[in-house]
N, C-alpha and C positions, 0 to 999 in steps of 0.2 A: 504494500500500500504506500503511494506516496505520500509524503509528509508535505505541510502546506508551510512555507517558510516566510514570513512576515518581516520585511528588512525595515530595523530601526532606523528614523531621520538620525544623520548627522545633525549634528548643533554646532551652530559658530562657538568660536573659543569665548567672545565676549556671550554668549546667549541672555545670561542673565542681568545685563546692562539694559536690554531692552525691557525684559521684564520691569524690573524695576523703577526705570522710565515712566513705563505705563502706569503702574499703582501709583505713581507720585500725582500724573498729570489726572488720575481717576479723582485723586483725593482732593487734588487743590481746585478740581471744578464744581462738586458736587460737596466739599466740607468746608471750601474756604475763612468761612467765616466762622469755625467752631476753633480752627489753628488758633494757639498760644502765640508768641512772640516767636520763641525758638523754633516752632516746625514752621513760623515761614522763613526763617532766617536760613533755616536746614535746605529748602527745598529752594530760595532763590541762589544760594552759594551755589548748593551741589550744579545746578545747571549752567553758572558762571566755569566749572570748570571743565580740564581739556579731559578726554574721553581716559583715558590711561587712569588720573585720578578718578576718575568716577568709578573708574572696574576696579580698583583699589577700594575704595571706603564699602563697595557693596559684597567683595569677596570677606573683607577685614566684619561687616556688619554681619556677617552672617556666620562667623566663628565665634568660639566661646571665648572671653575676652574677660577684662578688658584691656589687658594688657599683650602687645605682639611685641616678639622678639623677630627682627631683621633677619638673623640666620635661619627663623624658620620657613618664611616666607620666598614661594616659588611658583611667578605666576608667567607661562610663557606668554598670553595674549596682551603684559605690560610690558612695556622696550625698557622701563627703569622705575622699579619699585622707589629707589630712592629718589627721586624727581618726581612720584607722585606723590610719595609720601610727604615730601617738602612743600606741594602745593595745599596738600590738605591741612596742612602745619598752619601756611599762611593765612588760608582761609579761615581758622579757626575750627577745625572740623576732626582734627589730629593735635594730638601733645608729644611732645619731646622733651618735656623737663619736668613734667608733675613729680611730685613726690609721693612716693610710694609706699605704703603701711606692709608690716612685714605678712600678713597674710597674702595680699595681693602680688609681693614679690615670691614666695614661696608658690603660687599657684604657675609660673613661667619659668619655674626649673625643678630639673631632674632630683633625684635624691645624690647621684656620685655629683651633681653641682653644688647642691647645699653641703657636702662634708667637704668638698675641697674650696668652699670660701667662706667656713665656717670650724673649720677643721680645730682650732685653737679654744673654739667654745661647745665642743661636743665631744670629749674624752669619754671614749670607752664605750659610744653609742654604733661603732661602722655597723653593728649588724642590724641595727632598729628601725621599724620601720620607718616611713618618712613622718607618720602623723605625730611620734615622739621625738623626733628631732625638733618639729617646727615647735610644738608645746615647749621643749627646752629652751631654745630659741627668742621664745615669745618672754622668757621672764629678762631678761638682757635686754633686749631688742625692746625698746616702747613706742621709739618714735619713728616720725616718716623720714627717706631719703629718696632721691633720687635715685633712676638705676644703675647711673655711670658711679654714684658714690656707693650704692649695694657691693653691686657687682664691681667694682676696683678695676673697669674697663675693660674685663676680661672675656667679655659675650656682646661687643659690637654695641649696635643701637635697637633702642625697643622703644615703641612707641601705645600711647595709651588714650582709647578710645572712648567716650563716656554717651554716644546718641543711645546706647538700650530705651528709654524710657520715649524718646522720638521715634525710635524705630517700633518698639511697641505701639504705640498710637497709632501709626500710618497704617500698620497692618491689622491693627483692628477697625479704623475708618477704612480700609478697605472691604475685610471679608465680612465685620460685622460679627464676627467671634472670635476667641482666644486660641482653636487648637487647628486652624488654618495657616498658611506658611506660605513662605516664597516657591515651594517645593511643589505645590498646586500648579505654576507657569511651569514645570517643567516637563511635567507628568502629560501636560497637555500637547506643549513641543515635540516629544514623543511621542505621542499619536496614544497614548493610553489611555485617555480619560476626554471622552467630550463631553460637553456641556450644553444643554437645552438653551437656547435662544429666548428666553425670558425677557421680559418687559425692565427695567430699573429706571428709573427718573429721580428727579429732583424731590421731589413731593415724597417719595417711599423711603425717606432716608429710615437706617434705624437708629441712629442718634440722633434727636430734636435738638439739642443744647450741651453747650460741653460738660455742664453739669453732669445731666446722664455717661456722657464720656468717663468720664472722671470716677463716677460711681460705680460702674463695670468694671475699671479698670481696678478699684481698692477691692472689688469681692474676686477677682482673680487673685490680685496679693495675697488675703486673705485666704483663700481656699488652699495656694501654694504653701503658706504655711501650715497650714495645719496638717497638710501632706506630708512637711517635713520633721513637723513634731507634736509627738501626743502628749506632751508631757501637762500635767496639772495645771502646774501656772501658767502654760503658755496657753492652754484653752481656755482658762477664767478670763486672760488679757484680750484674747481674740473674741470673746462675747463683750467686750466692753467698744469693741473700733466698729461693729455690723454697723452700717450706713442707718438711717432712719425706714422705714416702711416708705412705698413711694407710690405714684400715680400711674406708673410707668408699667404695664401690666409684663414685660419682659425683664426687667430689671426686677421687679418683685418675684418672680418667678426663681431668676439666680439668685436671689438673696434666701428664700426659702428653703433652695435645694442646700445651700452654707448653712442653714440655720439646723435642720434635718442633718447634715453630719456632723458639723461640730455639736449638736445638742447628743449625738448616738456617742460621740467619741468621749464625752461630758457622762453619760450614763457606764460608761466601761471603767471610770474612775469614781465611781460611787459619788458624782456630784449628781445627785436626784432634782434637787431642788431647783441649780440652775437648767438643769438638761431641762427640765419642766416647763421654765420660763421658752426658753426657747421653741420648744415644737410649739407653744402656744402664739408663735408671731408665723409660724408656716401653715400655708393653706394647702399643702398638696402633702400627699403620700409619703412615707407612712406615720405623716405627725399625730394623725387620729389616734393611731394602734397603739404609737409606740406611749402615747399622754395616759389610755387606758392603762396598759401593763406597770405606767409608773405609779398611779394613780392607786394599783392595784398593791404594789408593795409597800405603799405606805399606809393602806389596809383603811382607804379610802374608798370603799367598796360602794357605797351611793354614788356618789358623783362618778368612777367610773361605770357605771350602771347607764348613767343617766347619757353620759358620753356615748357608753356604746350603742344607745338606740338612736342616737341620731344618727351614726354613723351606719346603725341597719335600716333606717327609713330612708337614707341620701348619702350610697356612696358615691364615691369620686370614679371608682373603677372595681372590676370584678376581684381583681387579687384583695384589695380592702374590703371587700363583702365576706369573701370566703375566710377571714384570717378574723373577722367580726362573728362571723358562725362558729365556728372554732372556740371562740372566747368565751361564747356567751354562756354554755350550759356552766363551766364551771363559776362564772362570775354572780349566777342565776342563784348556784349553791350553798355559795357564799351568804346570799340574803335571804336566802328561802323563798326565792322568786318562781314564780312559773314561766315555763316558755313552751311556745311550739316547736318539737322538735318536727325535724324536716329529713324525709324518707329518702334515703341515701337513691341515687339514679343508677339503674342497671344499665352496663356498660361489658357490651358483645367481650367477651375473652378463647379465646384458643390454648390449647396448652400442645409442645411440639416436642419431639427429639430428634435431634439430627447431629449427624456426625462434624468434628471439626473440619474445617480446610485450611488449605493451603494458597498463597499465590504462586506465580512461578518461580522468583525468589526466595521461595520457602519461608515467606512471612506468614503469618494465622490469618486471617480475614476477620472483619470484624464481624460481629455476630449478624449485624442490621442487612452484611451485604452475605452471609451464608444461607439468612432467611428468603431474600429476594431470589436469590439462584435458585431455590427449591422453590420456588413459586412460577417465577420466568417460564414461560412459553411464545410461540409463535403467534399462538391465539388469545393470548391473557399475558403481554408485554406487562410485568413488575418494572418500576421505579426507583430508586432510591431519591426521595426527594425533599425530606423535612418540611423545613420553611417555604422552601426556592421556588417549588411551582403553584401552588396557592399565592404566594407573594406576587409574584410575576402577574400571573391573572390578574391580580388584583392594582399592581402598578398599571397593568396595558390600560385595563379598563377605567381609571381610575387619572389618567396623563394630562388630558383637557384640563381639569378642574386644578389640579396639582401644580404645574405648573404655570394657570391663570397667575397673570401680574397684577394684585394686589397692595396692598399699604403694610410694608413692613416683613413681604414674602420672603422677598431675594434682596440682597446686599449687594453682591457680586458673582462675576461670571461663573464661578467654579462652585455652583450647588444642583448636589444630584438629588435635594427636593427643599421646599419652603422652609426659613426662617420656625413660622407656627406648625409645622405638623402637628405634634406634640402639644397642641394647646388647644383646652378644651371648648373654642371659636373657631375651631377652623373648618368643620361642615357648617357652621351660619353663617360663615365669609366670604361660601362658596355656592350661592342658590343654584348656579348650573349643576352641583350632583344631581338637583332631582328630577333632570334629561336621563341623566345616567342611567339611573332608578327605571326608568320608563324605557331605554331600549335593552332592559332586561326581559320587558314584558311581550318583546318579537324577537325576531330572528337577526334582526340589525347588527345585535351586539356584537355575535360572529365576525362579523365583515369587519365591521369596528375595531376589535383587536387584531386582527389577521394584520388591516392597514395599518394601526400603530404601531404592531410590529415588525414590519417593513419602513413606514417614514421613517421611524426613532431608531433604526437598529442600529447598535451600540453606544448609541448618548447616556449619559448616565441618568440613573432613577434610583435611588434609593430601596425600590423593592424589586428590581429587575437585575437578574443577574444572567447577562445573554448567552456566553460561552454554556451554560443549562440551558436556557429555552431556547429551542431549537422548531426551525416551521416545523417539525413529523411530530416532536412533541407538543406544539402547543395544538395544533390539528388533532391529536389524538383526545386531549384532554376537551376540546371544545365537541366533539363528537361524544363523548359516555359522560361527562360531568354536566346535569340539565341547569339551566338557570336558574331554579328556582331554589337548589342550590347554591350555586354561586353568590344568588342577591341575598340568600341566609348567612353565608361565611363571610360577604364584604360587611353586612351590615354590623357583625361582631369585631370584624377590623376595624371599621370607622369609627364604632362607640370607644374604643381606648386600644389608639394603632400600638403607641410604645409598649404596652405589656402582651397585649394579644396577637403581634407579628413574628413571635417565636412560639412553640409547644405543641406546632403541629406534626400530625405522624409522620414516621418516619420512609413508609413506602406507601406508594399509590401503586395498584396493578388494575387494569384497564383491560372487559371486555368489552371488545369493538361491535364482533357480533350482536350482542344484546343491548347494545349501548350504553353501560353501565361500568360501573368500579367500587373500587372499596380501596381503602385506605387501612393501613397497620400500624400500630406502634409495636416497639419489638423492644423485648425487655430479655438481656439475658439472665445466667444466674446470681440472684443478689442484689438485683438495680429493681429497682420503687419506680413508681408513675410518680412525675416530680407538679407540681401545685399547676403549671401552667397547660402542662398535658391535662391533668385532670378536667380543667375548666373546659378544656377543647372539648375531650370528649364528653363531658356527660350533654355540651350544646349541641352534639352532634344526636346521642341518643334522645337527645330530649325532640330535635327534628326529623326523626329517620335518617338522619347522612349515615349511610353506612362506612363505620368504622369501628372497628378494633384492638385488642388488643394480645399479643401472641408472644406467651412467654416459655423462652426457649430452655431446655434440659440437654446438656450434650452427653452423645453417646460414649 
């Protein structure tokens, strides 16, 4: 069989000058007026300079820093590192004589460099690591030097870069989130990732005021630490800097999600009381649960009561319902309360035995794909498909409305779906789903995803993953999977996409003849139906979707 050989774009040497180019010119047309003093000052220098410089400060901006050392630096697309490095000196954009605190010198040399220019104040340390030389170090050493005065002129010239906090902003007024990167332009240069041609204008900024700016920017700080430390005191400090509550219905959103882990990580160190405070300023998941279970240990047994029935008359999402069911009998117990219990759903199971396998390379197969091979035929093609092909369907069908240019959808070029997925407005933002809804009701639909998946094929989608959906496979599934179906499982999608877009079965097997299928989950020995499979299937038993569940005994 021959193999299909896909030749990657070359890239110019400077490639990512252009990039960066462009974000700048994105930014200063559509943010101008949110800029500080410094990012105009940033963005009118950088374009004052000669091109060499520029591929300088954007190679040096996107290294860990902030300090470069001369000898490390090798860039063939500049004719003279040190001739740009001197322009950027002049411009202000580059240092050559800050003084430098001994951490930030320790962070731009080797360990055999710190004993041979330290050697007279580390007796008896050669075999230690580096982090105990630099603590030795540190009681000596208090103050700042230069590096020609560090270093005793023995490692050349090193220059020290301070735009991080410019360069974070631009790239967050560009993408509109924190965990986007320069690395997006390139993925795309490469021809690996495209991107839906979306609507953005003036009007759909998602920064209104730099304020808002500024507040995203402190709950990123904020989050960063507490990533890097669980410690007591540093979580009591970090609930005293949380921004104020805000208007901002996306900003309030990341401050709740900060609120919900530093209040979990505040609960793992026995701070009850502040943890308390805190899920009580978050409206979303799982502040409910977790306010009951606290509520509960401090033997606060009414008021979690009272909690948890609001939380079973309106929840947020099915995982908060089902973790409220769970709680309630024993919480019930507690007060000598009645409740209705509720009659567990029968849920098709299989029990199998079958022998191990093998691949060719005599690796084991995994249970999911030893299931599928005894099921496969000619006439009843088996799957392995999880998430991938219900997602899919549900991206094709689902593209119009999803990628509609909206207030606050898309930020920038490189989104394989809207800003609000994930927010609980985002089918009332979008009245054309209830088109959608209605060529469920004919044969339309068909044609409808056949076409978008043809127009859209390979642009990215969030729930589309193409290298899997293939025209025989989506043909097959459009042929035994009826709609009346499909509009039962999208409509469980759209009620809460983030939790309900994973825990679907693990195989679909598809008879054509009948035009029919069933779907599996496959458990082998020792593995549980884990909380999010459950929810799938008992929606499925509860609508007739044929599905199951097949747990496997080896031979």
């Amino acid at each position: 069989m021959n193999t299909l050989v896909i030749a990657t774009p070359e890239l110019a040497p400077d490639y990512y000058l252009k990039n960066f180019r462009f974000l700048l010119d994105w930014v200063e047309e559509r943010y101008a007026d949110l800029l500080n003093d410094d990012e105009r000052y940033f963005i009118a220098a950088f374009k004052q300079l000669e091109p060499d410089a520029q591929c300088l400060l954007v190679r040096l901006s996107s290294r860990k820093g902030p300090l470069f050392r001369r000898d490390k630096l090798r860039y063939s697309e500049i004719a003279s590192i040190d001739i740009a490095a001197q322009q950027l000196i002049n411009a202000g954009l580059l240092h050559g004589d800050t003084h430098l605190d001994l951490q930030t010198l320790v962070a731009a040399l080797t360990k055999p460099e710190l004993l041979m220019l330290f050697s007279e104040h580390l007796p008896g340390l050669k075999q230690a690591r580096k982090e105990v030389l630099v603590t030795s170090l540190a009681t000596t050493f208090t103050t700042s030097r230069s590096w020609q005065e560090w270093t005793q002129n023995q490692f050349g010239a090193a220059w020290y870069l301070d735009n991080q906090t410019i360069i974070r902003n631009l790239l967050l007024l560009f993408f509109g989130n924190s965990y986007q990167d320069l690395t997006e332009f390139v993925l795309q240069d490469l021809g690996l990732f495209r991107y839906e041609n979306y609507t953005i204008d003036h009007q759909h900024r998602v920064f209104k005021s730099r304020e808002e700016l500024e507040q995203y920017q402190h709950l990123v700080t904020l989050r960063e630490q507490l990533e890097c430390d669980c410690s007591p005191d540093i979580l009591r400090e970090l609930a005293t800097q949380l921004p104020p509550q805000t208007s901002n219905e996306r900003l309030q959103r990341r401050r709740a999600k900060l609120c919900n882990k530093l209040a979990y990580a505040l609960e793992r160190t026995n701070e009850h009381g502040l943890a308390l405070q805190l899920y009580e300023q978050s409206h979303l998941p799982p502040a409910r649960e977790r306010r009951i279970r606290l509520l509960e240990k401090q033997h606060r047994y009414a008021e979690a009561w009272t909690l948890l029935g609001q939380l079973l008359e309106q929840p947020l999402d099915e995982q908060e319902l089902q973790v409220a069911q769970r709680m309630a009998p024993r919480i019930a117990k507690k007060l000598g309360a009645a409740i209705n219990k509720q009659l567990p759903v029968a849920i098709c199971t299989q029990h199998c035995e079958l022998p191990r396998m093998e691949n060719e390379q005599g690796t084991a197969l995994r249970v999911e794909e030893v299931v599928r091979l005894s099921l496969d035929s000619a006439n009843s093609p088996c799957v392995y498909a999880e998430n991938a092909l219900l997602g899919a369907l549900f991206g094709l069908w689902l593209w119009p409305e999803m990628f509609r240019g909206i207030e606050g959808a898309f930020a920038n070029p490189f989104q394989a779906a809207p800003l609000d997925l994930y927010q609980e407005n985002f089918v009332s933002s979008r009245p054309g789903i209830q088109a959608l809804w209605e060529s469920l009701e004919s044969d339309h639909y068909r044609h409808a995803l056949r076409q978008t998946w043809q127009d859209k094929q390979g642009i990215a989608n969030h729930f589309v993953q193409w290298p899997f959906i293939t025209r025989d496979l989506l043909d097959m599934a459009l042929h035994t999977i009826p709609a009346t179906h499909l509009k039962l499982i999208f409509e469980r999608l759209l009620f809460d996409i983030k939790n309900n877009r994973s825990g679907l079965p693990d195989l679909i097997q598809f008879f054509p003849e009948q035009q029919t299928y069933r779907m599996i989950e496959v458990k082998g020995p020792g593995d549980r139906i884990q909380d999010n499979q459950q929810r799938w299937l008992e929606y499925f038993a509860q609508h007739q979707i044929p599905a199951e569940v097949c747990y496997v005994r080896w031979k």
